[in-house]
C-alpha positions in Angstrom: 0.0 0.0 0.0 2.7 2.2 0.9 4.4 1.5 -2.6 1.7 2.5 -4.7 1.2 5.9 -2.9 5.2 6.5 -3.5 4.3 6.2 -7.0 1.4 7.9 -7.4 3.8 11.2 -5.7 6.7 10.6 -8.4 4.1 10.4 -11.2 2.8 13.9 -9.6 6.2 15.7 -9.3 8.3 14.1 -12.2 6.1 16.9 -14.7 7.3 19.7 -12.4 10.7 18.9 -12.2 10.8 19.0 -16.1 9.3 22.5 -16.5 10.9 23.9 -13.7 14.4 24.7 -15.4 12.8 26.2 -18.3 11.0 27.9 -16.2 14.1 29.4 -14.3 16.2 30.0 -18.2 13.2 31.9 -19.3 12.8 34.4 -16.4 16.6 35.0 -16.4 16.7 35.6 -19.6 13.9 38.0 -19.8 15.8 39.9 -16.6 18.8 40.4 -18.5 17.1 41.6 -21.5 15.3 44.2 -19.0 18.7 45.1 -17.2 20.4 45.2 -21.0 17.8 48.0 -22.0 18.1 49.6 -18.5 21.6 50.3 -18.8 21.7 51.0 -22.7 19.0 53.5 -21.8 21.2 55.2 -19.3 24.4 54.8 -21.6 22.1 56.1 -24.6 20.0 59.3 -23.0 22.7 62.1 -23.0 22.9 61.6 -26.6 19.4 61.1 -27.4 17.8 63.5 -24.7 18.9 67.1 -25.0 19.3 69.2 -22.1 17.0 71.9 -23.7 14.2 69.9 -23.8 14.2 69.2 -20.7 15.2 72.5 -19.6 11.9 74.0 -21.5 9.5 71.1 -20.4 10.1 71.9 -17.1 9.7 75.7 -17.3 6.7 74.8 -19.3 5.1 72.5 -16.8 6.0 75.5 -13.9 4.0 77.8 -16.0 1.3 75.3 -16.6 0.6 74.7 -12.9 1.0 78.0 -11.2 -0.2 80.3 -14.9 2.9 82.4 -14.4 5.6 83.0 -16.3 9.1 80.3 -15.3 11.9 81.7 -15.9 15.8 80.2 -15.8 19.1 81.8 -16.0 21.0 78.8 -14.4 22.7 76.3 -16.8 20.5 73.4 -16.4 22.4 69.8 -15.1 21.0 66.3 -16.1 21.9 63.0 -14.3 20.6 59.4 -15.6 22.4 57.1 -12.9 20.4 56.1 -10.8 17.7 57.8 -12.1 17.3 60.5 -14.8 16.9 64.0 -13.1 17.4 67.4 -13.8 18.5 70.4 -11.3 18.0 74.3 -12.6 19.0 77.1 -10.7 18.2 80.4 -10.6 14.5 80.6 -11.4 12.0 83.5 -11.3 8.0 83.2 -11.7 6.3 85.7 -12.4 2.9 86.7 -14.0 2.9 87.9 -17.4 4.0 91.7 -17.8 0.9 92.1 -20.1 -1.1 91.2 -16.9 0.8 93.3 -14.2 4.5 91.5 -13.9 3.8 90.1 -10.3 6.2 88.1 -8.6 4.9 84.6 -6.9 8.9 83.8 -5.6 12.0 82.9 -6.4 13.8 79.6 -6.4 17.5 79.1 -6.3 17.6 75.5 -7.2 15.1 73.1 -8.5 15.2 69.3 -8.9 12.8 66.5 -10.5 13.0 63.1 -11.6 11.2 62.7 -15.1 10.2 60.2 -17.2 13.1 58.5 -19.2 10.6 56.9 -21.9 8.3 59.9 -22.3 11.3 62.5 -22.7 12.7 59.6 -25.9 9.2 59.8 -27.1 9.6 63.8 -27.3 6.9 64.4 -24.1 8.4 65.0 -20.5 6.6 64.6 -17.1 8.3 65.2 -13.6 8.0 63.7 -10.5 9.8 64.1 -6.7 10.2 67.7 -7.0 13.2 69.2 -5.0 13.5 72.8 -3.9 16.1 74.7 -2.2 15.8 78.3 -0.9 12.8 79.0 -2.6 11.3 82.9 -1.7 7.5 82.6 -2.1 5.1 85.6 -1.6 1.5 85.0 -1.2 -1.2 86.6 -0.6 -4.8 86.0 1.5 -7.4 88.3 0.9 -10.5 90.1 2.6 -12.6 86.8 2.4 -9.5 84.8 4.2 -8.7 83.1 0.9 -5.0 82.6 -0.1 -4.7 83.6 -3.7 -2.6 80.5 -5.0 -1.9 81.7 -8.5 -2.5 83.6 -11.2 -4.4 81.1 -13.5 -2.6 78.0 -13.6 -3.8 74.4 -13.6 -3.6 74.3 -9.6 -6.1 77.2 -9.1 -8.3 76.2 -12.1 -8.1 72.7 -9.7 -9.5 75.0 -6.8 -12.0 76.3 -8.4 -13.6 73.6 -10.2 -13.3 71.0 -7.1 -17.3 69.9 -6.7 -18.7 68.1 -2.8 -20.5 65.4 -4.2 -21.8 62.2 -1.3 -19.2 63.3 1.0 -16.3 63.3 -1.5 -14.1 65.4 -3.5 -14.9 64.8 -7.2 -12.4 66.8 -9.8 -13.5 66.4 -13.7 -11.0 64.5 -15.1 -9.4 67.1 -17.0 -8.2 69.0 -14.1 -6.6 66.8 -12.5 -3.3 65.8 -12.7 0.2 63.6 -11.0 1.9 65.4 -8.6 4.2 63.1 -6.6 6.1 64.6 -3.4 7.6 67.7 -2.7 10.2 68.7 -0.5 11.3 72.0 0.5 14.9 72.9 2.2 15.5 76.4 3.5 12.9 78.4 2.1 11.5 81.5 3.1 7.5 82.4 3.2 5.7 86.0 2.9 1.9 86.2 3.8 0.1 89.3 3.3 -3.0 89.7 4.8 -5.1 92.4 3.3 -7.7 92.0 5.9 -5.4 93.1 8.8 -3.0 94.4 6.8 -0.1 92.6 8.0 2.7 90.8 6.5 3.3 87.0 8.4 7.5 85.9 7.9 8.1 82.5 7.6 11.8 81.7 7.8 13.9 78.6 7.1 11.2 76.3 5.8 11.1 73.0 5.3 8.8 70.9 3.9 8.1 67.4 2.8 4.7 66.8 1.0 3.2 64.1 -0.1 0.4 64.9 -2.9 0.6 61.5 -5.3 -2.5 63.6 -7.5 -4.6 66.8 -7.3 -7.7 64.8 -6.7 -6.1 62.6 -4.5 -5.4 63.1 -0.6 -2.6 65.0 0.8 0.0 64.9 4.2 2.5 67.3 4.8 5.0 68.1 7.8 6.3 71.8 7.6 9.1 73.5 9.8 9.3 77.0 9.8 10.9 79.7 12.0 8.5 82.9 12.8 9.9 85.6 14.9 12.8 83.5 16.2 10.6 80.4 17.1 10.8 77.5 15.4 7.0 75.8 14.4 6.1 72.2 13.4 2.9 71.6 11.6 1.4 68.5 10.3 -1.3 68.5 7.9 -3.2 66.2 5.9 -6.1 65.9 4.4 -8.4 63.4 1.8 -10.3 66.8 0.4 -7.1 68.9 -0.2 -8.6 70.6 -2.8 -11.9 71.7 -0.6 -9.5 72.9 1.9 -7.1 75.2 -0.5 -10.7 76.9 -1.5 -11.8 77.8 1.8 -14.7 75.2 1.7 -15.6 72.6 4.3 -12.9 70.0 4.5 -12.1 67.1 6.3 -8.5 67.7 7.9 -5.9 66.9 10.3 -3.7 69.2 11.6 -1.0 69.3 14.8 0.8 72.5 15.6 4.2 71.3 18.0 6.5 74.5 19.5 8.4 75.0 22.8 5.3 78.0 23.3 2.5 75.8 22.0 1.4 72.8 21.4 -2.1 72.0 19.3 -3.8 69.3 17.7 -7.3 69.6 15.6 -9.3 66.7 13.7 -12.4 67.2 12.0 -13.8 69.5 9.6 -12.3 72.9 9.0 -12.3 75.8 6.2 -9.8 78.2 6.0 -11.5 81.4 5.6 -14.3 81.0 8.2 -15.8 79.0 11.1 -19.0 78.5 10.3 -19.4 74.9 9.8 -16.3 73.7 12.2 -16.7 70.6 13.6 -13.9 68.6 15.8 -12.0 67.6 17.9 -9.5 70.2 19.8 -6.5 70.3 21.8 -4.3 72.6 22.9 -1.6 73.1 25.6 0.7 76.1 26.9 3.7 75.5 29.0 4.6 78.9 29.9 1.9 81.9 28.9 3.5 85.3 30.0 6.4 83.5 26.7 3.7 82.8 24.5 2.4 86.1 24.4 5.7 87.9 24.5 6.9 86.1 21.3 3.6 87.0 19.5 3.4 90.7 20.6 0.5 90.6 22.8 0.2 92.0 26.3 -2.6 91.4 28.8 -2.0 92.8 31.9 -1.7 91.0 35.5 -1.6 87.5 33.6 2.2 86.8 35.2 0.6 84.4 37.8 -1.3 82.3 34.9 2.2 80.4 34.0 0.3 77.3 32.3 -3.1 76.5 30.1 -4.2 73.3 28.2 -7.7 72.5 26.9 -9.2 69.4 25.2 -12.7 69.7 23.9 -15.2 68.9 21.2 -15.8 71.8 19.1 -18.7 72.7 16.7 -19.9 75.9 15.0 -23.4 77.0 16.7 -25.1 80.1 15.3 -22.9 83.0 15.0 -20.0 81.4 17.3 -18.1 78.0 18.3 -19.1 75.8 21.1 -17.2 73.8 22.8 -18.7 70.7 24.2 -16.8 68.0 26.6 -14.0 70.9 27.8 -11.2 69.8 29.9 -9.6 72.9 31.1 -6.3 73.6 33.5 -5.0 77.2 34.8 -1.7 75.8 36.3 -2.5 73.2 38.5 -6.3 73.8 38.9 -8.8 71.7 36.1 -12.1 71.7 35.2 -14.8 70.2 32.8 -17.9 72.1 31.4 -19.2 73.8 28.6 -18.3 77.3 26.9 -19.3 79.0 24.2 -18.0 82.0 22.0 -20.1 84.4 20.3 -19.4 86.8 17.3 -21.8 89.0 15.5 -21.1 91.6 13.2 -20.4 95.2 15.0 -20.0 94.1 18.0 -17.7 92.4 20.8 -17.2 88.4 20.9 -18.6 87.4 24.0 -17.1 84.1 25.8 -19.9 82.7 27.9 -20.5 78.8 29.5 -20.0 77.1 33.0 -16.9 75.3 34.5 -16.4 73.1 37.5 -13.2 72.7 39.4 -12.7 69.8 42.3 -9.7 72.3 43.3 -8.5 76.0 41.8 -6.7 79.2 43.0 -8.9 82.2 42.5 -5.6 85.1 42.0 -4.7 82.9 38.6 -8.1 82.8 37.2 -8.8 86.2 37.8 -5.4 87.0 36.1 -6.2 85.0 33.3 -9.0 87.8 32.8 -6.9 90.6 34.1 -8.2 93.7 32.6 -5.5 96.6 32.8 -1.9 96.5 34.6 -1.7 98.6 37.2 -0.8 102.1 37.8 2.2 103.1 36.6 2.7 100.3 33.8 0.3 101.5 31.3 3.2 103.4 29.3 4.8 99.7 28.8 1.6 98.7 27.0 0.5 102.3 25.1 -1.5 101.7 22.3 -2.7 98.3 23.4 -6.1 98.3 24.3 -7.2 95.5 27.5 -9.6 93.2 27.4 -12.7 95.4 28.6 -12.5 97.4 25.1 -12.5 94.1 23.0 -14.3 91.4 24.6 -17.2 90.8 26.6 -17.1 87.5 29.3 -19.8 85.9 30.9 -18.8 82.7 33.0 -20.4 81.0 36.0 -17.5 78.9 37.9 -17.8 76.1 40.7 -14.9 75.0 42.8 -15.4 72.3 45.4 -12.3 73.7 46.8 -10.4 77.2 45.9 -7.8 79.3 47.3 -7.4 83.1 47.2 -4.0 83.9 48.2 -3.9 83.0 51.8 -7.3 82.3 52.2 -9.6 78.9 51.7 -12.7 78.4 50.6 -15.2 75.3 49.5 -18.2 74.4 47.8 -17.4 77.8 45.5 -20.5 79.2 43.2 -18.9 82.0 41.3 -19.1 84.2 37.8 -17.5 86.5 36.0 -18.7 88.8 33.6 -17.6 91.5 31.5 -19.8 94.2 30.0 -20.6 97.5 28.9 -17.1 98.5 29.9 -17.2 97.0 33.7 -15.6 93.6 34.8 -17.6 91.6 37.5 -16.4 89.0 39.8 -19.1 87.2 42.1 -18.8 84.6 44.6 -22.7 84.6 45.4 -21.9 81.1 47.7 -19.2 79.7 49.5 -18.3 78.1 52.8 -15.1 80.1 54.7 -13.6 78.9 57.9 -17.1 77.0 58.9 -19.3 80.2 58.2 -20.3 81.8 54.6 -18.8 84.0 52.3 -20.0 86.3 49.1 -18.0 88.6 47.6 -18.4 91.1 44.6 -15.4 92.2 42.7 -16.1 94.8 40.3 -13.4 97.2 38.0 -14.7 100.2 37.0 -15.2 102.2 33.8 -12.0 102.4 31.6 -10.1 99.4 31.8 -9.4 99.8 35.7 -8.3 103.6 35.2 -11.5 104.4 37.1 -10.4 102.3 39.4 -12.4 98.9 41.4 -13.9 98.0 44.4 -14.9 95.3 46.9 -17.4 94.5 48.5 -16.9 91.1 51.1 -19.5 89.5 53.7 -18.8 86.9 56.1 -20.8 85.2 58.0 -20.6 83.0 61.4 -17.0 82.4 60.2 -14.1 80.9 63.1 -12.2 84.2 63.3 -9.4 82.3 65.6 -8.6 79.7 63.3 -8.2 82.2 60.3 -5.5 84.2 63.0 -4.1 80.9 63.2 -4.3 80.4 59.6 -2.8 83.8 58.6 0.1 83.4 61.7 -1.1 86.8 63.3 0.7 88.2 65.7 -0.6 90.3 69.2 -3.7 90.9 71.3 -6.6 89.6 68.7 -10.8 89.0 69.1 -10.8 85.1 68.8 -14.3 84.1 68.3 -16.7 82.7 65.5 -18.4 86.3 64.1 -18.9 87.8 60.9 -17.7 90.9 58.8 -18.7 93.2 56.3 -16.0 95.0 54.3 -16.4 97.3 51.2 -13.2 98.7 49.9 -12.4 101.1 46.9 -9.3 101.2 44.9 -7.3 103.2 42.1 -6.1 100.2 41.0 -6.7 96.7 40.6 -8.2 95.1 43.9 -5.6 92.3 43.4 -2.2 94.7 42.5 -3.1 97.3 44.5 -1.0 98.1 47.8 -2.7 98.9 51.5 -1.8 102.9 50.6 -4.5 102.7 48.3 -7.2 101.7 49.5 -10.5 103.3 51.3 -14.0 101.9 52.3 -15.5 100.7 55.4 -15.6 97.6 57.8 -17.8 96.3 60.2 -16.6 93.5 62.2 -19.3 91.9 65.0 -19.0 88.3 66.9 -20.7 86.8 69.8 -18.5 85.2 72.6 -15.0 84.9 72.4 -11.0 85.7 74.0 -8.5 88.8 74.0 -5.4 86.6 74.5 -2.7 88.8 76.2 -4.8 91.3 77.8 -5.4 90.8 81.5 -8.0 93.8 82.7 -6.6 93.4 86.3 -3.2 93.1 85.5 -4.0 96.8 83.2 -5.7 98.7 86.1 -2.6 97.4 88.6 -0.7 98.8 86.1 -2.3 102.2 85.2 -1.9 102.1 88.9 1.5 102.4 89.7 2.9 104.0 86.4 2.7 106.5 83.8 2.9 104.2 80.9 4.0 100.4 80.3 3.8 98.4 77.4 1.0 96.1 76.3 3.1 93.1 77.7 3.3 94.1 81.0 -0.5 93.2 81.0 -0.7 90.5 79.1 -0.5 87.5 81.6 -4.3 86.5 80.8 -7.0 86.8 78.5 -9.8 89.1 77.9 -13.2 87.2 77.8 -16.1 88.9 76.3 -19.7 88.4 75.3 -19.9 90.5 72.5 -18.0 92.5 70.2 -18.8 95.2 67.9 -16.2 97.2 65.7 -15.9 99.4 63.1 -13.5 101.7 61.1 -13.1 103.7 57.8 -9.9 103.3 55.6 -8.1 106.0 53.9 -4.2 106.7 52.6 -2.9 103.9 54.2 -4.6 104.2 57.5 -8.2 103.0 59.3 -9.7 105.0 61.7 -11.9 103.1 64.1 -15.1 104.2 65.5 -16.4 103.4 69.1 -15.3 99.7 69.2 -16.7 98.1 72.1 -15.8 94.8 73.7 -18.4 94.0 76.1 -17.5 91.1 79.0 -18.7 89.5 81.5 -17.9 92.4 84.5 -16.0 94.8 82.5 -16.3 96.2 78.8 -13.1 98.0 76.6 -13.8 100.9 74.5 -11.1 101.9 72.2 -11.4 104.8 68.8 -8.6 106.1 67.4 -6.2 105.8 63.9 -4.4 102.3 63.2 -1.5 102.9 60.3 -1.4 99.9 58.8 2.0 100.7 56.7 4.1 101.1 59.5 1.7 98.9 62.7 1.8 102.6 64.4 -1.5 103.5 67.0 -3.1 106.4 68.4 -5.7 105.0 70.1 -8.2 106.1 72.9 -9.6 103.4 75.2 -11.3 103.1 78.4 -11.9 99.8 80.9 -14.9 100.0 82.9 -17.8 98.2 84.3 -20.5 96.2 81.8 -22.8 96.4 85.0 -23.4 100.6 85.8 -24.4 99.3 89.2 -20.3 98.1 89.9 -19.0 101.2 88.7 -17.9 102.0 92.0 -16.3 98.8 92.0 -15.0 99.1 88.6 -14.3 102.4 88.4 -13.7 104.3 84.9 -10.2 103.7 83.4 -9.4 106.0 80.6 -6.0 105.6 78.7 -4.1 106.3 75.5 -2.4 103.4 73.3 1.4 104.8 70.9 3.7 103.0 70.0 3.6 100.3 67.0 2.0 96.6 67.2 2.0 94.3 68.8 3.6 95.7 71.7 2.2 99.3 72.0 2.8 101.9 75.0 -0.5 102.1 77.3 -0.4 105.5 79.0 -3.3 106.2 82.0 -5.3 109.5 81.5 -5.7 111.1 84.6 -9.8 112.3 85.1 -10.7 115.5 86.1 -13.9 116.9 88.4 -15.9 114.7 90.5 -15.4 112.1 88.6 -12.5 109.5 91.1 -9.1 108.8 89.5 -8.3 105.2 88.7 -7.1 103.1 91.3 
């Protein structure tokens, strides 16, 4: 059995061991036939292929793609090994004189591979174009389009590009082999006739890959711009769609030490009114970013970092942007925003944002409207935020800072309007009590000046001493406090000299630590003046307390405050500078209780010196009234 099976295999492959040489001879044969012609090819071309022809089928195809006029003063060079390529130097386009002798750019040397068997049979076509230091100038106008070229095949390619069942379709006659394209050292000119500005792009390079005009395109480009070097990456399957400034489905990624930016979706070019995408975006270091592009907004030192990721769609007359991850330095938050634009007036930023954690001073810089006094000759000419755009934002923060002070379960907006910047906390919880605040800059861009107005309510006054690490004789007791405050200048630059307003400061029971009332009438007793410290061997414990003072030029002056305790009750008025810790104060000790006065009697004194150790000095009474023992 196992015999005829041996057999039945040799009978199979006896066939294919006869063919198989023949097989083997013919292939060879036809290979060296192939690598015969190559080679005689390459032997034959310099005498059968003048460089002339080339020379003028190149300039011809450069003035059949861009519809200006190529022009070479370089001796042309022509290599066939390994393959045939030609390299010109020294060449101008330009549109015709008869139509206005406009210059697209300059190239100093141009390569292409071209097609050995179309150039024998008198036709050339290039491929794998090569261009070093070319000196383009182009030009986007008042509708944001960029004005490719005169009338060549590319823009006759632009124009005639059709949408059709989500596709680019380009009538056959239109469109045409392009092949790749790389770029070394170039420079770029962009003229803006919109903003009338003029964009330098230096030492470009480029490598694109564009097999045909209907086909799809990617392309990485490295330029320099204002000393900074830029990587893009672009691609597209509607190329065409794109170059016109019609809805196109792209990919693009921006990569910089100042920036970093990605975008996938559908785009256009000259507008935003159908974008649709995905976004994102990160800053390492802001205050650089807007030095290298010439922009200054004021107070935004603190705001060192930014990144964003978010879904983005057009919506009406603005973008929304839908699934936003946002982070301010180390504070990030999710929600919604939206940007408006209408015709004649200001784009308005409006949506919600939630942080689990965030520090109030950056965010608030990151809208900073003017710088303060004294820097607005750095910035002449510039005009802040307030004159350009308009803000409304509500912001939540289960946690947020504000310099030394904590708050949580933060309900807060901002808006900006009508020439006035507001800043609300309308909920918060602060040191076991509530907190709103209103922060508000006045007309012109803080030159008016801003003010604060700050309520506290049932707040632990002794853990915020403790908190803040103040020093002396303080009211520690849970209490609450209304401030309002007006400034010249920004409520978050501005110094203690400039500030004025009013506070009102009330709590229930609480502790003087380091004032002993006996220890102060034994004292006042036996001595002219002492300082605070010689009375400071207990506390002062009171049932209520009320206070209040006005603030002006870098001093309060404080009205009536009375401490109310248990047997006795401290009175004290007088001016507090603040700059320098100095006191004039007037006080008095007596008894809470009329009916103990005799045992309490009336202690009137007089508090110099600087905090937290003043001078207490005894003033003497006069008439009927007894002197204190």
């Amino acid at each position: 059995m196992s015999t005829s099976r041996h057999r039945r295999w040799r009978r199979k492959i006896g066939p294919v061991s006869r063919w198989l040489p023949a097989f083997a001879r013919l292939s060879t044969v036809f290979l060296l036939i192939a690598l015969a012609l190559f080679v005689a090819l390459r032997v034959a071309a310099p005498y059968l292929i003048s460089t002339g022809f080339v020379r003028s089928g190149i300039e011809d195809t450069l003035s059949k793609w861009t519809g200006y006029h190529a022009e070479i003063k370089g001796s042309p060079v022509l290599e066939f090994w390994p393959t045939p390529r030609i390299t010109l130097n020294q060449i101008t386009i330009r549109q015709p004189r008869e139509s206005g002798d406009k210059l697209l750019g300059s190239i100093e040397s141009l390569s292409a591979d071209f097609s050995l068997i179309d150039a024998l049979r008198g036709r050339t076509s290039f491929h794998e174009f090569h261009l070093v230091r070319p000196n383009l100038a182009l030009t986007r106008d008042e509708k944001g389009l960029i004005d490719w070229s005169y009338a060549g095949l590319l823009a006759r390619a632009i124009g005639g590009v059709r949408y059709e069942n989500g596709a680019e379709v380009l009538d056959p006659d239109l469109d045409a082999e392009i092949g790749a394209v790389t770029v070394e050292d170039g420079t770029l000119v962009v003229t803006d006739i919109k903003s009338a500005k003029a964009y330098h792009f230096d030492s470009v390079t480029a490598d694109i890959a564009w097999p045909r005009l209907s086909g799809a395109i990617s392309a990485v480009i490295i330029a320099r711009i204002n000393g900074e070097d830029l990587k893009v990456d672009f691609a597209s399957r509607q190329p065409l769609l794109a170059f016109a400034g019609r809805n196109a489905e792209t990919r693009t990624s921006l990569t910089s030490n100042l920036l970093t930016a990605h975008f996938q979706g559908i785009a256009s070019i000259a507008s935003l009114s159908a974008l649709s995408g995905n976004i994102t975006a990160s800053i390492p270091d802001v205050p650089a970013l807007l030095a290298w592009s010439g922009k200054s907004i004021p107070g935004i030192a603190t705001l060192k970092s930014a990144s964003l990721e978010s879904d983005i769609m057009s919506s009406g007359n603005g973008l929304r942007f839908n699934n936003l991850s946002l982070s301010l330095n180390e504070a990030s938050a999710t929600g919604v925003m939206d940007l408006f634009t209408q015709p004649g007036k200001r784009p308005k930023i409006g949506g919600t944002l939630a942080f689990d954690q965030m520090n109030l001073k950056p965010f608030l810089d990151a809208f900073a409207l003017r710088l303060a006094a004294g820097e607005a000759e750095e910035v002449s000419g510039i005009s802040g935020p307030l004159r350009v755009l308009d803000v409304d934002v509500r912001v939540s923060a289960r946690r947020a800072q504000m310099g030394l002070f904590e708050l949580s379960d933060v309900g807060a907006s901002m808006i900006v309007a009508g020439g006035e910047a507001k800043f609300d906390i309308g909920d918060s919880q602060f040191e076991g009590g509530e907190m709103t605040a209103h922060l508000e800059a006045t007309q012109r861009d803080f030159d008016g000046g801003g003010k604060l107005q700050l309520s506290i309510r049932n707040a632990d006054f002794a853990a915020l001493a403790e908190r803040l690490q103040l020093k002396g004789p303080l009211p520690l007791a849970t209490g609450s406090l209304d401030l309002d405050l007006q400034s010249p200048k920004a409520i978050w630059t501005t110094g203690l000299a400039d500030v004025s307003g009013r506070l009102h400061f009330w709590t229930g029971e609480g502790t003087i630590p380091g004032i002993d009332a006996a220890a102060l009438r034994t004292q006042a007793a036996e001595k002219p003046f002492f300082p605070l410290s010689a009375a400071a061997g207990g506390a002062f414990a009171f049932n209520q307390l009320n206070l209040q003072a006005d603030f002006a030029n870098g001093s309060a002056e404080m009205h009536d405050a009375r401490i109310a305790g248990a047997t006795q009750t401290l009175t004290l008025s007088g001016v507090i500078t603040y700059q320098s810790n100095g006191l004039a104060l007037s006080g008095s000790l007596d008894a809470t209780d009329p009916a103990k006065a005799a045992e309490l009697p009336l202690l009137p004194f007089f508090i110099g010196g600087s905090w937290p150790n003043p001078v207490i000095s005894p003033v003497p009474l006069f008439g009927n009234t007894p002197q204190a023992q």
